[in-house]
N, C-alpha and C positions, 0 to 999 in steps of 0.2 A: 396334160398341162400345155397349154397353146406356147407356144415359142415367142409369143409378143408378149406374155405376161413377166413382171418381174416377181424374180426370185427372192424368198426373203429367207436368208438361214438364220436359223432358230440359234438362240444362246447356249455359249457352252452349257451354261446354267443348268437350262431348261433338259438339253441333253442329259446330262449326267444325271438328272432325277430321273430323267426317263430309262438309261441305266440302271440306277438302285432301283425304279420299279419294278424291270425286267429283269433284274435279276432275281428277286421273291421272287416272283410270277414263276421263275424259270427253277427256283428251287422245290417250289411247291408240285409241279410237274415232274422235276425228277423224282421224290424223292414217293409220289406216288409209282412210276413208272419202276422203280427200285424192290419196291415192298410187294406190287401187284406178283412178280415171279415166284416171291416169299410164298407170300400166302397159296398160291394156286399149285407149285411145287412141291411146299411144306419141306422135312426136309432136306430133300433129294436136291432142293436148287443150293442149299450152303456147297455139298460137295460140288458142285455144276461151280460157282460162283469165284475165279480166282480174281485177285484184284485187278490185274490184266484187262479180262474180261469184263470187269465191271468198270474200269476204264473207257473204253472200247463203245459200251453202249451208254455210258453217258454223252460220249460225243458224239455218236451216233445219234441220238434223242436231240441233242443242244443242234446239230445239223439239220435234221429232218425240219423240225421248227421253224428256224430262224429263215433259211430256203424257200418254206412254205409260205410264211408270211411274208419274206419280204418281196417277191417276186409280182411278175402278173396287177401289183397294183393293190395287195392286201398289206393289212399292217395289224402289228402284235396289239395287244389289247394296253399294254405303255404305252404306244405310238400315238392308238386313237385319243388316251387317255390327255395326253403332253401334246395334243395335235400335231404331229410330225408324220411324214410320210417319206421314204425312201426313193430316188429317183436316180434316171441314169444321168451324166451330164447333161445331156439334151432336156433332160425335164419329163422322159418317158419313162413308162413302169419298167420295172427291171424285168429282164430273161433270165428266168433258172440260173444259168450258168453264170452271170454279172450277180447275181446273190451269191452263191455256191464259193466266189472267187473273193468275194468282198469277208465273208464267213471264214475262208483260211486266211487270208491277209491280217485279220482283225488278231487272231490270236497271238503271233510273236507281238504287237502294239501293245496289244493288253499284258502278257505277260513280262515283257521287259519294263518293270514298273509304270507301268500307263504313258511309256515315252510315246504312242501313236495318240495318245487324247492331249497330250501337254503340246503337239505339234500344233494343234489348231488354235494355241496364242501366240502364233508367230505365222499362221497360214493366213496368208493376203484376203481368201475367201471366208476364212473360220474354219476350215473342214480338218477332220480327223486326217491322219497319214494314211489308214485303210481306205478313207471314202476316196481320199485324192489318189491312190495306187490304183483301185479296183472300177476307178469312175463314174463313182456313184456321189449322191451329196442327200443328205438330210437337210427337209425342206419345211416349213412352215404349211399347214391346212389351211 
């Protein structure tokens, strides 16, 4: 994104649907990625399987993903869907590690009752507490 172009952040709105889409999207994923062990284990994965562990690799999956897509200049299938694309301040695709960083940031936000998404009606810019922590912004296509 050329650095003379202006910037247009997309609505809380619009964001937070693109949330509840990515979150289906991301439950339909897991919960393939969950049963596939099942089925190919049968079953020798229940004993394998302690909750811990199955912790462990759903964050591990929710990681790998989220990294994947948001990095390099690709976007989740929400993203394209709600035209939104991830960027670093400057307006550039994010590097692995500005994903990876933005990905642990997000979770205490969202967990402490969405107090990182309730920031951005009171953020000068609109942006979430992870995007402004981790320096990144969600941007209009």
């Amino acid at each position: 994104m050329p650095a003379s172009q202006v910037v247009r952040p997309p609505s809380i709105l619009r964001r937070l649907a693109s949330m509840c889409y990515e979150s289906l999207l991301l439950l339909a994923v897991l919960a393939v990625l969950l049963v596939l062990p099942q089925v190919l284990l049968g079953a020798f994965a229940h004993r394998l399987a302690s909750p811990l562990l199955l912790q462990a690799h759903c964050f591990l999956v929710l990681l790998i993903y989220c990294v994947w897509f948001w990095s390099d200049g690709r976007q989740t299938l929400a993203m394209k869907t709600w035209r939104l694309r991830l960027v670093s301040r400057d307006g550039l695709a994010l590097r692995p590690t500005q994903a990876l960083l933005r990905f642990l940031i997000c979770w205490p936000s969202i967990v402490l009752g969405g107090a990182g998404i309730l920031w951005a009606l009171f953020d000068r810019d609109r942006q979430f507490l992870h995007d402004r922590l981790a320096g990144t912004q969600l941007v209009m296509t």
